[in-house]
C-alpha positions, -999 to +999 in steps of 0.1 A: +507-685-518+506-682-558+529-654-567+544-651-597+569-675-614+601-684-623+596-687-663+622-676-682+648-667-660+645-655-619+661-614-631+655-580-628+648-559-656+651-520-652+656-491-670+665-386-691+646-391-718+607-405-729+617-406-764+637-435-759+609-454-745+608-494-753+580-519-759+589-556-748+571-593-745+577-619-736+560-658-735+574-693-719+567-725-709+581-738-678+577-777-666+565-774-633+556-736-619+570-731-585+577-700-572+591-686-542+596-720-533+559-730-534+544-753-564+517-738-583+512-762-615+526-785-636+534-779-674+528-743-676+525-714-703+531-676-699+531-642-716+540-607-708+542-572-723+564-545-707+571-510-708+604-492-700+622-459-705+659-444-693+643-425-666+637-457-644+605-462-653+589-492-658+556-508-660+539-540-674+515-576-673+517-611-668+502-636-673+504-683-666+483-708-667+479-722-634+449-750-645+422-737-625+424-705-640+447-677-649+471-660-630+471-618-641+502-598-622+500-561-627+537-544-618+553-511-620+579-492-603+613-471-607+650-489-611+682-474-614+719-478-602+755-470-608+787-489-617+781-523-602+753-511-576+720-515-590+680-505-569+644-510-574+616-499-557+578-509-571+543-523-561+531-556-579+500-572-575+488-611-579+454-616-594+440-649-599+406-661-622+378-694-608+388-691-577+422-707-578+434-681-549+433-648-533+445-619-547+481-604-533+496-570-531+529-562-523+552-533-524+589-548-540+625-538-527+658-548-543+699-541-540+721-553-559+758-552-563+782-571-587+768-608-588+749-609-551+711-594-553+689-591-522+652-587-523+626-577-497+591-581-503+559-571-478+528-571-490+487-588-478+466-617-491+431-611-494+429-644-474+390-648-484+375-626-463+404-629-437+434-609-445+469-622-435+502-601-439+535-617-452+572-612-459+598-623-484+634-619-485+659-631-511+695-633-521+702-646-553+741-653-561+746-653-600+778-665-617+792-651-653+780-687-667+743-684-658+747-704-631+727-690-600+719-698-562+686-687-538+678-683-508+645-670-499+623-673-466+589-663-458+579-644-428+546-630-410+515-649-412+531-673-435+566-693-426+594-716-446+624-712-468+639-728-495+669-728-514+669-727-553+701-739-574+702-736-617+717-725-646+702-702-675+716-698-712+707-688-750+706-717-774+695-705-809+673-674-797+658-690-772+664-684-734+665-719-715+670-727-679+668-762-656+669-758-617+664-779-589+642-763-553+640-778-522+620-763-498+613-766-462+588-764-437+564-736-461+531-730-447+507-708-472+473-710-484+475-738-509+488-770-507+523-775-515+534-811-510+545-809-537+573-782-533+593-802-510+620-809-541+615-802-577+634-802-605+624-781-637+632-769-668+622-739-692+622-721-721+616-686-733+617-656-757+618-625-753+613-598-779+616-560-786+583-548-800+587-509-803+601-475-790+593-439-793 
């Protein structure tokens, strides 16, 4: 299963009126690409536009290197909240170039409150011909620090959990993060003996590019 990654930092971004509308990117680097638990590549690169307005709209592309091709995510979807409580509710899909994997589409569901965030995700693989259904839940404990904990299982056709434990932070404009994964007993499409434990680190930018 090659969704996409942790990169910069594993966040939500969300946003009555279109003329506050904001252009963002984004590009990174992260040392091993593992997400969801489940080891994609080593060593690498991203970039990502994004659009967002105060209505709760937004809507945007991704894009890594995963070695035997490119991984393209297309996402959109509405976010809002108040005080402390925050939502989202949006589709994403998982595209991937030279045959590295099967495309996945899933619809995306998130609460949050305070520092505790819980996600749940159902979507299909394309499974080559053979379409399998799948399940991921979340919750993602985040500390003032940057410091953050996850735990997130897979369910349906495909099985396993792991736990996720790191620590994000700005250093001279730049966002950086190092985390350690270990995972256990993931079944999915590709091969990911690998993903038993890893340790990684990152590093990021993002910028604002425009509004209207």
């Amino acid at each position: 299963m090659n969704l996409k990654g942790l990169i910069i930092l594993p966040a939500l971004a969300l946003l009555p009126a279109v003329s506050m509308a904001q252009w963002s990117a984004n590009v990174g680097y992260v040392s091993d690409y593992i997400y969801r638990g489940i080891y994609q590549e080593d060593s690498s690169a991203s970039a990502g536009i994004d659009y967002e307005n105060e209505n709760g709209f937004y809507v945007g592309t991704w894009g890594a290197d995963v070695g035997d091709g490119i991984e393209t995510d297309l996402y959109f979807g509405y976010g809002g909240g108040s005080g402390d409580f925050s939502y989202s509710v949006g589709w994403t899909g998982y595209y991937y170039s030279d045959d590295f994997d099967d495309t996945y589409e899933e619809f995306n569901l998130s609460f949050g409150y305070g520092f505790a965030e819980l996600g749940f995700n159902v979507g299909e693989w394309g499974g080559n011909g053979a379409p399998e259904d799948y399940t991921f839940t979340s919750l993602t404990l985040n500390a003032p620090n940057g410091a953050y904990l996850t735990y997130g299982s897979h369910g349906d056709d495909f099985s396993g959990s792991y736990v996720e434990i790191g620590y994000g932070f700005e250093w001279q404009g730049l966002d950086l993060a190092i985390g350690l994964i270990s995972a256990d007993g993931l079944t999915v499409s590709q091969d990911n003996s690998k993903a038993d434990k890893n340790m990684f680190f990152s590093i990021g930018k993002g910028l604002d590019i425009g509004g209207q």
